[in-house]
N, C-alpha and C positions, 0 to 999 in steps of 0.2 A: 451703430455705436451709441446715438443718443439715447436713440428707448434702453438702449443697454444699463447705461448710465443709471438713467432714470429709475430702471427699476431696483436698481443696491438701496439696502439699505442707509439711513440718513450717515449713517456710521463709518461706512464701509466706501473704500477709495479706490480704484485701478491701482495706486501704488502700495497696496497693502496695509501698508503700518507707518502710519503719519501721524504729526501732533495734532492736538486738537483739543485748545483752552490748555495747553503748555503739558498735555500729557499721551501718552503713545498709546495707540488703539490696537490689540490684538486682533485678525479678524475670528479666532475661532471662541476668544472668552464667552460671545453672545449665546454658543451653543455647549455650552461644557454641560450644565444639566440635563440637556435632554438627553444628549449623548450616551451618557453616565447613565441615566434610565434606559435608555433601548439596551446598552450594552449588558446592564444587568438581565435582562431580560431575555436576549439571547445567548449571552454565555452559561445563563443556568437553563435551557431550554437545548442548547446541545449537550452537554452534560449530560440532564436526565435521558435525553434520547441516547447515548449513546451507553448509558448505565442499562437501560431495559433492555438494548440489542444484547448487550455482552451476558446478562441472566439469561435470557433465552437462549442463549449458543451455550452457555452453562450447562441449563437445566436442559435441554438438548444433546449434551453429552458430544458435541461435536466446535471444534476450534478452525478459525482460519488461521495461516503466519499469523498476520497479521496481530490478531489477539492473542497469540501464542507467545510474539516478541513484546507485546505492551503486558501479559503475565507476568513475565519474569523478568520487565524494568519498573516495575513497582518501585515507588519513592514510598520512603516512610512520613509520615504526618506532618513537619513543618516545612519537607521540600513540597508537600503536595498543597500545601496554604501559601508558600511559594508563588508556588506556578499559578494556582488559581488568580490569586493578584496580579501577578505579570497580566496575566491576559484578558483582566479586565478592562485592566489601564489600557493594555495596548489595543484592544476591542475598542475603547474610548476613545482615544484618539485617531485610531482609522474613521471613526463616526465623522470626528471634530472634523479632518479633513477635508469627507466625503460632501459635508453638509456647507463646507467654506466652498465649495469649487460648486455647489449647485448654486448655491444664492450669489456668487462671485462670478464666476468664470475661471475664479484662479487659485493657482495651485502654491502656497507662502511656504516656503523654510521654515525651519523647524525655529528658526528665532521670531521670526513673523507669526508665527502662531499663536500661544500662549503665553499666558505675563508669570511671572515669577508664584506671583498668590493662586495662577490658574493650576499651575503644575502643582504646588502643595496640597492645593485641595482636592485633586485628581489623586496624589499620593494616600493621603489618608482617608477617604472615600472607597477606594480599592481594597485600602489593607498592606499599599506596599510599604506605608510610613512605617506601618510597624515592622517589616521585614528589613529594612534600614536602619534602626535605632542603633542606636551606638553601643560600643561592648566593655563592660570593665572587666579589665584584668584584673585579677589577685596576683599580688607579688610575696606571697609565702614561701613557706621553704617549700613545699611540696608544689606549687608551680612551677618553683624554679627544677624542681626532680624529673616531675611525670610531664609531658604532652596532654594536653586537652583533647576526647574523643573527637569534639567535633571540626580539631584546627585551630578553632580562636584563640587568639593572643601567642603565639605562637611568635608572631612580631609587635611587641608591646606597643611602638610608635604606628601600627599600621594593624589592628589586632585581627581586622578578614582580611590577610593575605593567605589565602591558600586555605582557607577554610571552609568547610561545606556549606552550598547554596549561596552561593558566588557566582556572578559571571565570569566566562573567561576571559581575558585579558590579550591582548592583540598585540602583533608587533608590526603590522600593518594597517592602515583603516582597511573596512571592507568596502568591496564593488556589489552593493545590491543594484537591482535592475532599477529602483528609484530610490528616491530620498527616503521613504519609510520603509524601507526596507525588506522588500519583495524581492525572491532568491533568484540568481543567475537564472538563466532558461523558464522564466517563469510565463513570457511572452515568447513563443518559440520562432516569431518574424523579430524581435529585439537582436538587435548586429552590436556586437561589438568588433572593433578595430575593423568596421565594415564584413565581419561573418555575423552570422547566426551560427548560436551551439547546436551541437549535434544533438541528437539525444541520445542521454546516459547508454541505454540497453544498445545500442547502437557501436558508440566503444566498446561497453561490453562482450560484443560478440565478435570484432573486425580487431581490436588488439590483444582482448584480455583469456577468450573460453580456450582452454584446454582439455584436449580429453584424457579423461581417467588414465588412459594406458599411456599416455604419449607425456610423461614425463621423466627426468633427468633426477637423481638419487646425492646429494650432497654428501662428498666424499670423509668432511672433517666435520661434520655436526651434526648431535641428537636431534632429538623431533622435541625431546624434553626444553630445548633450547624455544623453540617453536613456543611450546606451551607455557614455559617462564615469561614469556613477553605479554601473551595477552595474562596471563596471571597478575603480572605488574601493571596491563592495563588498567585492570578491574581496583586496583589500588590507589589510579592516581584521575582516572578521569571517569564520569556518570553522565552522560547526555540526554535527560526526559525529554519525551517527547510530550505533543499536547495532551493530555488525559480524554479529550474530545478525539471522538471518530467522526462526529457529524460536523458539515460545514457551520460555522458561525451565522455567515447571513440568512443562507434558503433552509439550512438544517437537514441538507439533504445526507444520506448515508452513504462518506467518499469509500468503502467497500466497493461498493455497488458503481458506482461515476467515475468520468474519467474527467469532470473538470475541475478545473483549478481553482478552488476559493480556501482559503485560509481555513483548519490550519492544513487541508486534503492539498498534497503537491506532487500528483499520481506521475509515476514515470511510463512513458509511452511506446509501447510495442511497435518498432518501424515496420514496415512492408516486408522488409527481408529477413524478419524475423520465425524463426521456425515455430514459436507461439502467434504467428499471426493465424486468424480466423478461433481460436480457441480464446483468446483477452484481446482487449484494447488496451490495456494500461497497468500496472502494477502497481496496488496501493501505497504510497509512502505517505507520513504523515509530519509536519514540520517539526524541530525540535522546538521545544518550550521558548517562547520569551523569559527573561529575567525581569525582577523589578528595579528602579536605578534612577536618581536623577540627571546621573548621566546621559541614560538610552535617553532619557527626554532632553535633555540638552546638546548632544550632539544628531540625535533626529533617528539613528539608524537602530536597527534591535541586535541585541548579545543574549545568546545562549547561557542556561547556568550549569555548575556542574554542580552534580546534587551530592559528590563526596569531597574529604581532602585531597588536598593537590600534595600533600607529602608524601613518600614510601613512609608507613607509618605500619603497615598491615591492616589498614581499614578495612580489606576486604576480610578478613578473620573477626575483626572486633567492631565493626561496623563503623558508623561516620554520624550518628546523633547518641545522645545519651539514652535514648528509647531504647535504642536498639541494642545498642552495647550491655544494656540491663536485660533485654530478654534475651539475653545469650550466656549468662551467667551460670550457673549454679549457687542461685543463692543457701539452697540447705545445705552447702558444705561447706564445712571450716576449713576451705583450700586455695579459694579465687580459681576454679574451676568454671571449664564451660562446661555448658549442658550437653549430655552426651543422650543418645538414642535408646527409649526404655524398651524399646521393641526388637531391635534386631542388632545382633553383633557382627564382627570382620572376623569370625574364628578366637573373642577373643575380645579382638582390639573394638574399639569405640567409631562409633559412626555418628555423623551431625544428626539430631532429631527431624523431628518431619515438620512440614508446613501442614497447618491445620485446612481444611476446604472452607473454600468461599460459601457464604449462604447458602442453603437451597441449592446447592451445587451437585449433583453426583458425578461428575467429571475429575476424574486422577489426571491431569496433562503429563506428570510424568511416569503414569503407568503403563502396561503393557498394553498394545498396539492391536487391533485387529488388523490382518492383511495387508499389513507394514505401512499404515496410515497412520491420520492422526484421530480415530475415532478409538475410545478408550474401553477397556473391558476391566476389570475388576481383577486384583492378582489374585494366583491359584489359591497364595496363603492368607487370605483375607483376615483368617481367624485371628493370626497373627496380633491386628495392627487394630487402633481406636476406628470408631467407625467415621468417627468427625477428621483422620488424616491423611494426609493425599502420600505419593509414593515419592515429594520432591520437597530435598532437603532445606533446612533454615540454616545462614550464613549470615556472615557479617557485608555480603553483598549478593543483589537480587538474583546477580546471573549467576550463581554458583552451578545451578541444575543447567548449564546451556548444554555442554557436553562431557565424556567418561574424562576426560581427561583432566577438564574443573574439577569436576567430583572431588578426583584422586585428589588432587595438591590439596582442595580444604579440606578434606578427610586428613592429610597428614598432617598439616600446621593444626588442626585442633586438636589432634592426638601431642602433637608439639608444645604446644602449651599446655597440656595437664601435666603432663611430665616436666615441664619446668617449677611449674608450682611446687609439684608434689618432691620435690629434690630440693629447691629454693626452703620448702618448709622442714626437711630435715638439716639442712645447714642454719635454719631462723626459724625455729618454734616458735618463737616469741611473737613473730611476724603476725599480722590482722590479716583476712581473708582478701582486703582490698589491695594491701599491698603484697601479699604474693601475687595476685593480678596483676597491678601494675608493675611489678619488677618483671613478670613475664613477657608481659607486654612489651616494656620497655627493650627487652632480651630480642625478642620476636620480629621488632623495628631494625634493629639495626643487623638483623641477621640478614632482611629481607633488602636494603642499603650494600652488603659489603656481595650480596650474594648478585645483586646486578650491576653495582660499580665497578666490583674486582675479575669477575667471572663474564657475568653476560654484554655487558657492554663493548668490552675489549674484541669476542667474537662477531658482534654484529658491527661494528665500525672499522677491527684493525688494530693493533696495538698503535701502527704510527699513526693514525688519525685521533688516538685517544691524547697521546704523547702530544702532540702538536697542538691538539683542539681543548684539550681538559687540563690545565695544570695541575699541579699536586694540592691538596685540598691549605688552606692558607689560615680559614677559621670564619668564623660566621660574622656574616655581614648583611647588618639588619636594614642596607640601603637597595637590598635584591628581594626582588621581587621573585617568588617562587610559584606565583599561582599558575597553572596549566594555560597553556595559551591554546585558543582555538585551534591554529594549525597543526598541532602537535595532536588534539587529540580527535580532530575530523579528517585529519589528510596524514600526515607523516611518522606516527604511529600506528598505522595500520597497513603497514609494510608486508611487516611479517603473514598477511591472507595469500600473499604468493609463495609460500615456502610452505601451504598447510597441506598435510597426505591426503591421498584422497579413500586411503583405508586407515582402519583404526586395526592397530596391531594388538592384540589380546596374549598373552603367553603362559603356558605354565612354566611350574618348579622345573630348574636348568635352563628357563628361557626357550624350552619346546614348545613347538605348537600343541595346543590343547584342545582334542577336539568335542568335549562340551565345552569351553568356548572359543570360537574360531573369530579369526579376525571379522570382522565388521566394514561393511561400506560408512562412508563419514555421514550420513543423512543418517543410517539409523541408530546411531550414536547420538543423536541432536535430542535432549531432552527425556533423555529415557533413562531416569536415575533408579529404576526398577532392576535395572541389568546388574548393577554393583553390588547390591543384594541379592538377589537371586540366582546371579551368574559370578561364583565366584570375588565377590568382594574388591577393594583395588588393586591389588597385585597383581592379576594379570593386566591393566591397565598401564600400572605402573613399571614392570616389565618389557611392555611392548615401546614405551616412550624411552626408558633406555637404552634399547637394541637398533631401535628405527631409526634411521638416519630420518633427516629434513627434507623435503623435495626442495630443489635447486631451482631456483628462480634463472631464466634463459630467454631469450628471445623468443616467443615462438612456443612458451610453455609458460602462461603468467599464472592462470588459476583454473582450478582444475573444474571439470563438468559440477561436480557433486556440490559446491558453491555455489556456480553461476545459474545452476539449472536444477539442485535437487534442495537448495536451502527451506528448514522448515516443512515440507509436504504435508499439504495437511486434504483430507475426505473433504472432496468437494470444491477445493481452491486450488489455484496454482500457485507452484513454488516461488519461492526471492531469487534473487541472485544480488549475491555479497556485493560484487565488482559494480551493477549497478545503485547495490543502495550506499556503498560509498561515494562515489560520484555525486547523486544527488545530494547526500549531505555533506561535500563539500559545497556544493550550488546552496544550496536553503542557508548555509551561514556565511555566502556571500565571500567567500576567500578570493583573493586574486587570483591569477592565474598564471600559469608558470615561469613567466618570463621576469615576470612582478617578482617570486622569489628569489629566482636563482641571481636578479640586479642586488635583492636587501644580504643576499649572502656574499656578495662579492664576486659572483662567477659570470663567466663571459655569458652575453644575453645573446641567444640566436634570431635570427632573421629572416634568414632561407631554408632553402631545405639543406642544402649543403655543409651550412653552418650546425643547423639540428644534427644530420650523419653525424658528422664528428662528435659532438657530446656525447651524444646515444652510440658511436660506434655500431651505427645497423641504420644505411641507406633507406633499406628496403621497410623497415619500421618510420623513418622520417617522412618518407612518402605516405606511408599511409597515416600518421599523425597531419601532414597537412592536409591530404584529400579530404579527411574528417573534421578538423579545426580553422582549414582554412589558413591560420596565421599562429607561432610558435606560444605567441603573445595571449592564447585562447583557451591553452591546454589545461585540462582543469591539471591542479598542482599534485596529487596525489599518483596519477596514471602517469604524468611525464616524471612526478620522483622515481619512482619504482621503476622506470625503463632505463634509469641508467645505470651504467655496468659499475660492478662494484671495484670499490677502493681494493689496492691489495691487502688481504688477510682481514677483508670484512665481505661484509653481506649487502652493505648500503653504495649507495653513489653520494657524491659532492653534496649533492642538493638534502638529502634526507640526513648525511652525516655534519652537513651545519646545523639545520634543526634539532635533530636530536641531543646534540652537544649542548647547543645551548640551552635547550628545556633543562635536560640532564643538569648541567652546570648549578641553576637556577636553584633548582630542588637541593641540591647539596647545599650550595652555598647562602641562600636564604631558610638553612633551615636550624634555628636556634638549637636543638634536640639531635643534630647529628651527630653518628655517633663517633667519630673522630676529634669533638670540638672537646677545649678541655674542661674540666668538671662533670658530664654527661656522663662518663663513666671512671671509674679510676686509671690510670698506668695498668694495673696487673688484670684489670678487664679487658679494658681494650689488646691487648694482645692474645688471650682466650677469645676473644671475638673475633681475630684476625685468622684464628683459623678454623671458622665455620665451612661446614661442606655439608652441599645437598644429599651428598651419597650418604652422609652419618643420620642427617633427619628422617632420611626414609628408612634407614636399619633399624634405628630406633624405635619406627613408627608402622613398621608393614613387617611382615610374614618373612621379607627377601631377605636371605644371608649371604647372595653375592653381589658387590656393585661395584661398577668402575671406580675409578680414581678422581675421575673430570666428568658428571655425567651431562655437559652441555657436548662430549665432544662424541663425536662417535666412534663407537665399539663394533668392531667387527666380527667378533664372534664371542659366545659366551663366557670359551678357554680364558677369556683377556680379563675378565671380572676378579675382582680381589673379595675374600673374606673380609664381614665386617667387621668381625675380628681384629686383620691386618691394621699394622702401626699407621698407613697412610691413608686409612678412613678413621681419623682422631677422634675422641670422643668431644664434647663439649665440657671442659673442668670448669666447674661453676664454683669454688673453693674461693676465687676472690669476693664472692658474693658473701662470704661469711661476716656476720657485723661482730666487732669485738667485744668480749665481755668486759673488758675494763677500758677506762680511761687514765692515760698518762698524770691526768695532775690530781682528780676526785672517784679513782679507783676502779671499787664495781659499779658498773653502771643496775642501777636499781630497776630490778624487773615488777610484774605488778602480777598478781592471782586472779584469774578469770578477765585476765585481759590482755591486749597487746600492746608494745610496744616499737618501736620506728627510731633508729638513729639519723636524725636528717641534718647534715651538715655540724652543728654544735649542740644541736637541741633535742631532746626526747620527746617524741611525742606519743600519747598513750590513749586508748581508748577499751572499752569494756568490750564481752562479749553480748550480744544478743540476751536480755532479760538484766541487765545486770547497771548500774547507774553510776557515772563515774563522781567521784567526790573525792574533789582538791584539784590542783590547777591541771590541766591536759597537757602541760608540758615544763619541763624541767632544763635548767641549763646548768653546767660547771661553774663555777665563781670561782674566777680564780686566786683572790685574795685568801677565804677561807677553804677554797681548795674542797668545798661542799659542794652538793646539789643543792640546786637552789631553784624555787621553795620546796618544800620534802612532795616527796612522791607522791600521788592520790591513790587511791582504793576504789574497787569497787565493790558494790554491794546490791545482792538480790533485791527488786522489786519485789514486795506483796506478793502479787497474783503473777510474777514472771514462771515461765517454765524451759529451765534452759534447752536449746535445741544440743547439746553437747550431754550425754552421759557416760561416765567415765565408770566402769564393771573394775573389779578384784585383777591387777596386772597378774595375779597367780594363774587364771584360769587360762586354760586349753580351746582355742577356738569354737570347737563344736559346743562344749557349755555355756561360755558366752554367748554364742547362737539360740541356746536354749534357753538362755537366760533374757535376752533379749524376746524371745517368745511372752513369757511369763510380764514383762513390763510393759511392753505396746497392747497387748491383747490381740489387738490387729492384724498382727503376723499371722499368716497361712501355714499352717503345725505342718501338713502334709509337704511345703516344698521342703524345709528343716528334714524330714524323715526321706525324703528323696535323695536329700543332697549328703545326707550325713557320711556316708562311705565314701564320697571322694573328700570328705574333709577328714573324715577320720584316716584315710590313707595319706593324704599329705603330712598331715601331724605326726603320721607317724614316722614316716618317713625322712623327715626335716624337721622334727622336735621344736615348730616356732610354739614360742610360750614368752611370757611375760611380754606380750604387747600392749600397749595404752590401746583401748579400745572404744573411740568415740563411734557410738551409733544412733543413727539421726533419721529420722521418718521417711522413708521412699517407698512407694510401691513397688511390691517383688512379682514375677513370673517365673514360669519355669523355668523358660529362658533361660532368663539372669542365674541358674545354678550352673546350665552350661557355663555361660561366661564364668560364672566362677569358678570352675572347676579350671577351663583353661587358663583365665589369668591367675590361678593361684600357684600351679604348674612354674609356669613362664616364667613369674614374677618371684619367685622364690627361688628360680635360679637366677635370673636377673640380680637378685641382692646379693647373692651369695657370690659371684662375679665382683661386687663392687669391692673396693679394697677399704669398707667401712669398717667405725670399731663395731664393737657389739653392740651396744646401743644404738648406734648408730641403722646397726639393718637390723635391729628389731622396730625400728621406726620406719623401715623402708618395707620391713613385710606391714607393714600397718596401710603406707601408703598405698603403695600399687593393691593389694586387697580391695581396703574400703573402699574405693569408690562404685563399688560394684553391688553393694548390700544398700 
């Protein structure tokens, strides 16, 4: 102990952190630089290695899972400067530690470590200072209207609650296997409550694998129910992983290894595993650290989620403002999103394509050789750019994971054009941006009443909802709303037990179709070539409302095609769901069951005895403790889901306190709900109140018959109602109408070549595109002289502006507009115009539309787009004629649904 002694530095004390000339010695301050250098060093040295592996597996044309799941959870650019920071910092302080216990012996807390100025300058050396800076709110009228894309200020005294690139927020501290925060089972001789955890794949196979054929058919609930939840997933929670495949310290490639160094945390193939001698391990990779002075103040690491934590529809409109802009249509004067220049639904609009990675020739979501994941080129190549892959762009990465994502963002964006384009015949007047956000706004609270009113009640029970949720009270900016870890690593992820283990495919009447037949769930995974190719989403969406749920039971948790076919890709072995939840419940350190079912209030088991009875199945108690040992061990996820459900819901105890209260949360901490008053008017909100999925998808797909309830299940097709029928309502947007006049200073003054916005008392105006506003941007009532005040502004053409809007003779006849449009672009391809002219000259004539305002605006044409034309000219021409508009009115509704298609 003396040579011990003798060799510390003069600095450094057996008791850590002592005074010394009246001031407190950190032990790791002496190494914060060097640290900071190595870490630089090798967090951009796994980086680059694991950037070159993933080109080569590109340019190789062949993918593992692995890179298949880190594809399609791509962060857009300030989550990915994010994480980069997080894991430098946290890189750096592993060092700081690593280098205190060599030169020390010992191992300091996280207060013992670093001085206050060490952590700052750690913060802004990394880059996390800046991912921390503080956020101003605006408090204009149109703040107080719209939502922020990305969350912020949402709560003005707290402005990132619940807003993107945030960590999530705990209602427990976590149990990592140390102080910095190394995940449960990370040492597989580490005992807790004197056990050692099992391994994951081990649960997996002794509680959770079921096979394909051997399960139970839920009597009262769609599959559509099923798919609404992870839909709502993809809205409220984003868990990055490390961007690094290769370890941090050796730089080794955790593909390829089975051991455990940060951020590689490979799950272990036991003995008695049927993949034993073919793997040792199956790669998992840690979720991202966050940046925080918290993580450094309280010692342990938080997860970020890289979207909003509100039902906002982020997943449609994305969760940064990057994004939300390239999903736009900005050459239309509509607040439209960008729709697919290559291929249509018969018609209807499909999300555009993701463009290929560099040097890429790999399509990951195109057609398959040999039902693998090695990629071959589609039949119709000609079709499509050469630079675009076969997998969709969304307002969230996993859109392409499977047919049945596809389907919903296929129909929510088809959902918002059609609001726009209805929103702009009731508000001409209206700017591009706010038919957007009124749609938006529309779109939020559709996606709120459609899982508070509808989906939450069947997965908890109407009395657990009654008992656990009260009636909404009004917004309360003391609730915190941001996604808590357990909600979005363990207790929303319930519903992987209720998922089919076939994808049901249908045609018109809801028969089976045999060009296309149903599907095993693996080859359904990532293969957004099928919705094109095979029939579009309607059979998709057909099959989701016919298919009952699979029933979650003892003895039937998750089926083969999860456990054992997740992802298959040429060359690599498949995931299994049940295992890689599990482990990330372990990597983010959550308690473990007995820890929640105490923070909820319910009786804490002991024995096995006591476990039977919660679980109601002996013979399941037994095999949870052979495995865990002790009740107290369970990871929280597997022991939620094992217990029997509340009456008239789908969850148990444990998952229906979680759930509530996240749910609660989101409601109640959220400014912009749509029941809070102002948000929308009285005669809104009751159009609001009776929104139905069955009317979205009428609207938006091919189907002309759908249930009543489509969460509940339909037994046979006979039971389907026309969409026609009075009790699939339409949505009457008619309160959205803003007045022409004001009660005390009359007509409200409109502006030429530009628009206007009634927001609360005030006018606000802006020009269009080329055109420059001159006089104030907004005008109010005075109520003295009973004037606007001050007079209106104008706008006026720029010099060299060319407006993107040209307005033709309202006398003329489509096809001459058309030809006349020829004659002014030059551009235009003469030959599609003399292709397409007979289906335009037989609609014309046929429905005599004439005198439409005819704004035409630069797009690339194909042939294509004359089909689409021809069908949506069809369609949408009786569509108008259906509506019970005046004349003007559906001469502006043949304008709408038309243009977007020229």
């Amino acid at each position: 102990m003396a040579l011990l002694l003798l060799s510390l530095p003069q600095c450094v004390s057996s008791n850590k952190v002592f005074p010394n000339n009246s001031e407190t010695v950190y032990l790791g301050s002496q190494f914060v630089d060097e640290a900071l250098q190595r870490a630089m060093e090798l967090t951009d040295a796994a980086y680059t290695r694991t950037s070159e592996r993933v080109k080569m597996s590109l340019s190789e044309g062949a993918l593992r899972p692995n890179d298949l799941l880190a594809q399609f959870k791509q962060t857009e650019p300030s989550t990915r400067a994010h994480i980069q920071a997080a894991e430098l910092l946290d890189n750096t302080v592993e060092l700081i530690r690593e280098m205190v216990y060599t030169h020390t012996m010992a191992q300091p807390n996280h207060s013992e470590l670093l001085s206050e100025g060490d952590v700052e300058k750690l913060l802004q050396v990394t880059g996390c200072s800046s991912e921390l800076k503080s956020m101003h709110c605006d408090t204009d009228c149109l703040s107080e209207r719209y939502r922020s894309i990305t969350g912020e200020c949402n709560n003005r005294q707290h402005p990132s609650w619940g807003a993107a690139n945030i960590p999530y927020s705990r209602w427990l501290e976590p149990e990592y296997e140390d102080t910095a925060g190394m995940p449960r089972g990370w040492d597989p001789e580490y005992t807790y409550s004197s056990f050692s955890l099992p391994p994951v794949r081990l649960v997996s196979q002794e509680v959770l694998y079921t096979h394909n054929d051997n399960i139970s058919l839920d009597s009262t609930l769609s599959h559509l129910l099923v798919e609404w939840g992870q839909w709502i997933d993809h809205d409220l929670a984003l868990t990055p992983q490390s961007p690094s495949t290769a370890a941090f310290k050796t730089g080794v490639d955790c593909t390829r290894t089975c051991s455990r160094d940060t951020p590689c945390f490979p799950i272990q193939i036991p003995s008695s595993d049927p993949r034993t001698g073919l793997q040792s391990c199956m790669p998992f990779f840690r979720s991202a650290p966050s940046c925080g002075r918290g993580t450094l103040a309280s010692g342990h690491r938080e997860q970020l989620n890289a979207i909003t934590s509100y039902v906002d529809a982020s997943m449609v409109y994305g969760s940064s403002d990057d994004v939300a802009s390239a999903l736009r249509n900005h050459s239309c004067p509509l607040g439209s999103l960008a729709l697919n220049p290559q291929h249509s639904d018969h018609g209807l609009a499909y999300m555009p394509f993701l463009s290929r990675t560099t040097q890429a020739r790999l399509d990951p979501c195109g057609p398959r050789r040999g039902g693998n994941f090695s990629f071959s080129e589609p039949q119709d190549w000609s079709l499509r750019h050469d630079n675009a892959t076969s997998c969709f762009q969304a307002g969230d990465s996993r859109a392409n994971e499977h047919l049945g994502m596809i389907a919903l963002h296929t129909v929510f964006l088809r959902e918002h054009n059609r609001l726009v384009e209805e929103l702009h015949v009731l508000n001409p007047h209206w700017s591009p941006d706010t038919l957007y956000q009124e749609a938006r706004k529309i779109m939020g609270a559709i996606h709120q009443i459609l899982t508070w009113e509808h989906y939450l009640p069947r997965v908890m029970g109407e009395k657990a909802i009654s008992d656990l949720m009260p009636p909404y009270e009004g917004y309360n900016p003391d609730v915190d709303p941001s996604v808590v870890n357990v909600f979005a690593a363990a207790a929303f992820r319930f519903a992987h037990v209720t998922i089919q283990p076939i994808v049901a495919r249908l045609g018109p009447g809801y028969s089976l179709d045999s060009l296309h037949p149903p599907l095993p769930l693996h080859h359904s995974l990532f293969a957004s070539w099928r919705v094109v190719q095979e029939g579009g989403v309607d059979p998709v969406l057909r099959g989701l409302l016919l298919s009952p749920a699979k029933l979650q039971v003892p003895g039937q948790m998750m089926v083969e095609e999860l456990t054992e076919r997740l992802f298959q890709a040429q060359g690599g072995m498949p995931l299994d769901l049940a295992a890689l939840n599990l482990q990330r419940g372990r990597d983010h350190g959550l308690p473990g069951y007995s820890s929640w079912r105490e923070f909820c209030g319910l009786s804490v088991p002991n024995t096995t005895m006591e476990l039977a009875d919660i679980l109601g199945n002996l013979a399941m108690a037994q095999k949870f403790l052979a495995l865990y040992g002790t009740p107290r061990n369970i990871d929280v996820w597997v022991g939620a889901i094992s217990e029997p459900a509340l009456p008239g819901g789908r969850v148990g105890p444990l998952l229906s306190c979680l759930l509530v209260k996240q749910f609660r949360a989101l409601r109640d901490g959220d400014r912009f709900w749509w029941e809070r008053e102002g948000v929308f008017t009285p005669a809104q909100r009751r159009r609001l109140k009776s929104a139905s999925l069955s009317r979205i998808i009428c609207d938006n797909s091919h189907i002309m018959h759908v249930p009543i309830d489509p969460f509940s299940r339909t037994e046979s097709a006979d039971n389907m109602l026309p969409c026609s029928h009075t009790r699939i309502p339409r949505l009457d947007l008619s309160p959205w109408k803003e007045p022409d006049t004001d009660p005390r200073c009359g007509v409200i003054p409109r502006i030429q070549d530009g628009s206007s916005l009634l927001c609360d008392s005030m006018i606000l105006y802006q020009c269009h595109s080329g055109f420059k506003l001159q006089g104030s941007s907004s005008v109010t009532c005075d109520p003295g002289s009973q004037q606007w005040r001050p007079a209106p502004p104008t706008c006026h053409g720029t010099h060299n502006h060319t407006s993107h809007v040209h307005l033709v003779p309202s006398s003329l006849p489509i096809r001459q507009i058309l030809l006349w449009y020829v004659g002014a672009r030059g551009k235009y391809k003469i030959h599609i115009i003399q292709q397409c002219s007979h289906f335009i000259e037989n609609i014309y004539t046929k429905y005599s539309i004439e005198n439409i305002k005819y704004a035409l605006y630069k797009i690339d044409r194909s042939l294509e787009h004359c089909l689409m034309l021809h069908y949506a000219m069809i369609s949408y021409v009786k569509y108008c004629k259906r509506k019970l508009y005046t004349k003007e009115q559906r001469e502006s509704c043949y304008f709408l649904k038309i243009f977007p298609y020229f």
